[in-house]
C-alpha positions as semicolon CSV with decimal commas, in nm:
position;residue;x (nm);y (nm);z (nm)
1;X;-0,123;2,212;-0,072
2;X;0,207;2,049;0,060
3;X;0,013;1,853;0,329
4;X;-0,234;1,749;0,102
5;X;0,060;1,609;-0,143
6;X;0,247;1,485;0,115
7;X;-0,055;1,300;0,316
8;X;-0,123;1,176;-0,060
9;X;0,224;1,033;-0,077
10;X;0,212;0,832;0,222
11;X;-0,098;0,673;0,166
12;X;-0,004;0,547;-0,197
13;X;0,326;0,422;-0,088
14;X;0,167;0,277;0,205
15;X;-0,095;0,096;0,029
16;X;0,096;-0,047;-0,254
17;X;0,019;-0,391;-0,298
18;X;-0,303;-0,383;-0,130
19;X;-0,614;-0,591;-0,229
20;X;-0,746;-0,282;-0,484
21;X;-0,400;-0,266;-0,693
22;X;-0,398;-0,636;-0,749
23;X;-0,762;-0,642;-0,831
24;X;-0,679;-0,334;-1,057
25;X;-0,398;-0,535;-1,241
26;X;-0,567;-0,863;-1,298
27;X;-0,872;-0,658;-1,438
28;X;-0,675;-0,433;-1,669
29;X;-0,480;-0,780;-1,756
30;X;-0,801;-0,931;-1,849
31;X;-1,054;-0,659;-2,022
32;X;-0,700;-0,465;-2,179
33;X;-0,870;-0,113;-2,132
34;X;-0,712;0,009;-1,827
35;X;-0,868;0,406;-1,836
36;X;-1,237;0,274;-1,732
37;X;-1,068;0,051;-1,453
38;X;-0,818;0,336;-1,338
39;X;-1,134;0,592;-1,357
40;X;-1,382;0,322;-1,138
41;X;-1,089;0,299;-0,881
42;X;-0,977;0,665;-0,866
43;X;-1,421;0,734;-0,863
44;X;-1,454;0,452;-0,560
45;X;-1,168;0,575;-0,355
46;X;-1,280;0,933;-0,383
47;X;-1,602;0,850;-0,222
48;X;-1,537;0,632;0,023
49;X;-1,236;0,894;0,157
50;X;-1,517;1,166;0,135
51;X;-1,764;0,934;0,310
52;X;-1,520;0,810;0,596
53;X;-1,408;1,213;0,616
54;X;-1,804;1,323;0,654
55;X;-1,838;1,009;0,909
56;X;-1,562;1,116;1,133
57;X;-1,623;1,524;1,147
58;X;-1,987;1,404;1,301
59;X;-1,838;1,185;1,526
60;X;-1,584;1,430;1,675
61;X;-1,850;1,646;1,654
62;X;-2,141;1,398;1,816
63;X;-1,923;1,269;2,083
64;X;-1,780;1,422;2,352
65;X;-1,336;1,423;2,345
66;X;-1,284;1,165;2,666
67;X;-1,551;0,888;2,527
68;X;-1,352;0,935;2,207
69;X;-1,025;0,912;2,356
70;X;-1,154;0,547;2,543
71;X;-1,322;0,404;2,224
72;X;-1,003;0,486;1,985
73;X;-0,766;0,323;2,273
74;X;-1,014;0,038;2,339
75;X;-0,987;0,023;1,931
76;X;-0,636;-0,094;1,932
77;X;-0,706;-0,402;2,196
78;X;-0,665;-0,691;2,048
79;X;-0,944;-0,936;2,233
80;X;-0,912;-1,283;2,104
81;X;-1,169;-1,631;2,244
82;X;-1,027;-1,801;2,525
83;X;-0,684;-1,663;2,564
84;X;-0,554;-1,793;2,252
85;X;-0,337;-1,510;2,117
């Protein structure tokens, strides 16, 4: 339960001021009923966390651990057109 709170933690604080809190404020500025919004958020995040969670247990389980290990470094290289940056 600590990791769970914990990984919970870090991924609020990291994600404050993100896209879906400043949509969430606007919205609960401009309908003033914040529990539907707040529910439809909290609903939304839930699934898409289970979704990406079911995604990634069939990959690791789908692919073997050295393709894995190339596509997730391949992932972080930055490839722009032309050499520009």
């Amino acid at each position: 339960m600590d990791s769970l709170l914990v990984s919970t933690g870090v991924v609020v604080l990291a994600e404050i001021g993100d896209k879906t809190q400043l949509l969430a404020f606007i919205l609960a500025a401009r309908f003033k009923k914040p529990a539907p919004i707040i529910l439809g958020i909290l609903a939304a995040t839930t699934l898409n966390h289970g979704f990406a969670g079911v995604l990634g247990a069939w990959i690791t389980a789908s692919v073997s651990p050295g393709i894995l290990r190339w596509v997730l470094g391949l992932s972080f290289c930055r490839i722009s057109p032309m050499g520009t940056g």
